[in-house]
Structures are given as structure tokens and as C-alpha cells.
Phi, psi and omega in degrees: 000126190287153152335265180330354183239000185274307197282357200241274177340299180308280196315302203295322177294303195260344153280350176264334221217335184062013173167149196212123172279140182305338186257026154263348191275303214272344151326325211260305201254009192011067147213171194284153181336317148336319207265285152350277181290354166272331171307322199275330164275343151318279181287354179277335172282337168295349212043049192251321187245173124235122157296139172213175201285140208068337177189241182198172167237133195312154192246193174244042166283186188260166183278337178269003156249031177272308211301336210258320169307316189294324189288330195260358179259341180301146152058013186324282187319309150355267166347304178287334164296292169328297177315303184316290183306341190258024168267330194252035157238035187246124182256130179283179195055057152223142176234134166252144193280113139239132207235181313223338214297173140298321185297323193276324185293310153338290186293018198187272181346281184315250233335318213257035115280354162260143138287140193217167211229315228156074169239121158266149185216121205255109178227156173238022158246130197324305196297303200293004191266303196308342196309272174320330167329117147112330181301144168309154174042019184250097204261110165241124187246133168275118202283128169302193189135181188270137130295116154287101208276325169269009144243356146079074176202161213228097214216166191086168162345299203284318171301320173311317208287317198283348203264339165299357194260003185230142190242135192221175193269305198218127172260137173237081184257149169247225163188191200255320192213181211212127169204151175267002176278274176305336184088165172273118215232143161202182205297327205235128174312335203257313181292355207269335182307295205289323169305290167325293178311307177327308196289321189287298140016304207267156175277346169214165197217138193238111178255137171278115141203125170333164180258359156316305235248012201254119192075021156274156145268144174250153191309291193242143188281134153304284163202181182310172162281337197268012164275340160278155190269314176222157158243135196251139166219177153248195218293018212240014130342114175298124174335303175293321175294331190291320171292245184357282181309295170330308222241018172229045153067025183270096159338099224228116179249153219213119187251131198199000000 
């Protein structure tokens, strides 16, 4: 079991349960106490926990930044190869669209390993604006909008509104699932609005997604597959999906 899946496992335990012992941890995961206690301080610095003697507690964060934590700790390695590859399509003097996702929080986290000069980055997501806050050569605008306390994003009328006022280079957006019937498709109507506009933004538009997320469907389509200009996936990709994009006129990059 990889770390990110050690650290997915703890939340999912101690948000269902409200408290977890180091010797129920090391049972579970048979490593060492050691090992134990950089995790736990590891989610404790997330404010996902507070240790306490024998184990930990659940902290007072919200179940909707338990749920987001749970989301950004899945396929974490993954996430982090895409993200790596989709930096070397970012040009300093540019602005770029990102949006709300983990993969994209992933994705700018790699980004704060370049250096820029001048870069904007148009986000309607919370966590990813605070990500970028403060970096040298990086201009970041948070589009308004309703906050979605469970992916801690910036949706509705105001965001659509404020986001048709901006012309960027590249969008870098992701999704729940890949179908070539359906298009890349997701849960919720309002972040898929805020996806759209994102992509309508940009002069190309880039989808981020794990090959988990690949022969899923999701409640609502974001857009065809043949509306992006490139797809970053990694090396775990289904074959027929890997034909099927090359042969509907798609880019297809391979993060490894």
C-alpha cells in the first residue's frame, strides 16, 4: 500500500469513526509506529486530525473538507504525473483557466516549481487559488460565485458571468468519467456550468483524468471528447480508449 493510499484509508477511518488508535493503525496497515506518526501528523498539518496520546480525533473540519481531502488523497500518484505533464504546456506572459478539481489542485502544486514572470491563472476553485497565492510571477483571479462547500468551488450565475469577461490560452479542466457515447461527464449541473464557461474561456481546452476515470459515466456531460484539444492521462489507460482518442482527432499525452 503506497503512502496516498495509507493517508485515504486514515480519513476515510477516522471520519466514519471519530477517532482511530496508532495500534488499530498499525494492525491495519502493518508498518511501523514510525511510519504511523509521520501520517498522522502528515493529516494533522491538513487540519484533517489532531493527535492525541494513543492516536487521534477527528478535528472540526467539515464533512465537506473530509470529502475533499478523501478526493485529493485517490490516485494521488497519478494525479501528480498528469499534473507534472500538463506544466509543460504552460507558457510564462499567459493566462490560464483552472478549475475546481483535485486533479487541477495537483496540477498548479507541480506548476509552483516553475518559474514565471507573468503568469495568470483564472480559477473557480478555492483550494487552488489559495494554492498559488503569494507565488513570484503568478497573478491569480477567483472568479465569484456560490460557494460548493463540497468541492470548495465557485459556481452559478455570478461565476459564469464573471468568467465570459476573461480570454486565456489554455483550459485546464477535469471530470468523473470518459465514455465515448457520453463525452466527459460529471456529478453535479452547476460545477459542469463553471467547467463550460472555463473551457469557453480558453482559446484550447486540456482534460486532466486518471485512467480510473476512463469507461465511467457521470450524471451530466461537460463535453464530447473531440471538444478538447489535448488529453493528459496516465500509463494505465485502456487500450480502446488510447485508439479511440488518436483516431477522433485528439492529442493524446501519456504521463510516466
Amino acid at each position: 500500500m503506497t503512502t496516498a493510499q495509507r493517508l485515504a484509508t486514515i480519513i476515510e477511518l477516522i471520519s466514519r469513526k471519530g477517532s482511530i488508535s496508532i495500534k488499530e493503525l498499525e494492525e491495519i496497515f502493518n508498518v511501523s509506529r514510525m511510519t504511523i506518526h509521520r501520517d498522522l501528523a502528515r493529516l494533522e498539518k491538513e487540519g484533517i486530525l489532531r493527535r492525541v496520546k494513543g492516536g487521534a480525533i477527528l478535528s472540526r473540519s467539515t464533512s465537506a473538507e473530509l470529502t475533499f481531502a478523501l478526493r485529493e488523497q485517490r490516485n494521488r500518484e497519478k494525479k501528480l504525473l498528469i499534473g507534472n505533464k500538463a506544466t509543460e504546456l504552460v507558457e510564462d506572459g499567459t493566462a490560464i483557466a483552472v478549475d475546481a478539481s483535485t486533479t487541477a489542485l495537483h496540477f498548479v502544486r507541480c506548476l509552483k516549481r516553475r518559474q514565471f514572470s507573468n503568469l495568470i491563472v483564472v480559477t473557480t476553485g478555492i483550494k487552488t487559488a489559495l494554492e498559488l497565492i503569494g507565488e513570484h510571477g503568478i497573478q491569480v483571479i477567483l472568479c465569484g460565485g456560490l460557494v460548493r462547500e463540497i468541492s470548495l468551488s465557485l459556481v452559478g450565475k455570478l461565476a459564469s458571468i464573471a468568467l465570459r469577461n476573461f480570454h486565456c490560452v489554455r483550459a485546464f479542466i477535469s471530470g468523473e468519467g470518459l465514455t465515448f457515447e457520453d463525452g466527459v461527464t460529471a456529478s453535479n449541473v452547476l460545477e459542469v456550468e463553471s467547467k463550460q464557461e472555463l473551457m469557453e474561456s480558453a482559446s484550447e481546452s486540456i482534460l486532466l483524468l486518471d485512467s480510473s476515470k476512463f469507461g465511467k459515466t457521470a450524471f451530466v456531460t461537460i463535453a464530447p471528447v473531440e471538444s478538447f484539444n489535448i488529453i493528459i492521462t496516465d500509463a494505465g489507460i485502456p487500450e480502446t480508449f488510447r485508439r479511440g482518442i488518436v483516431e477522433r482527432g485528439v492529442k493524446l499525452l501519456i504521463a510516466e
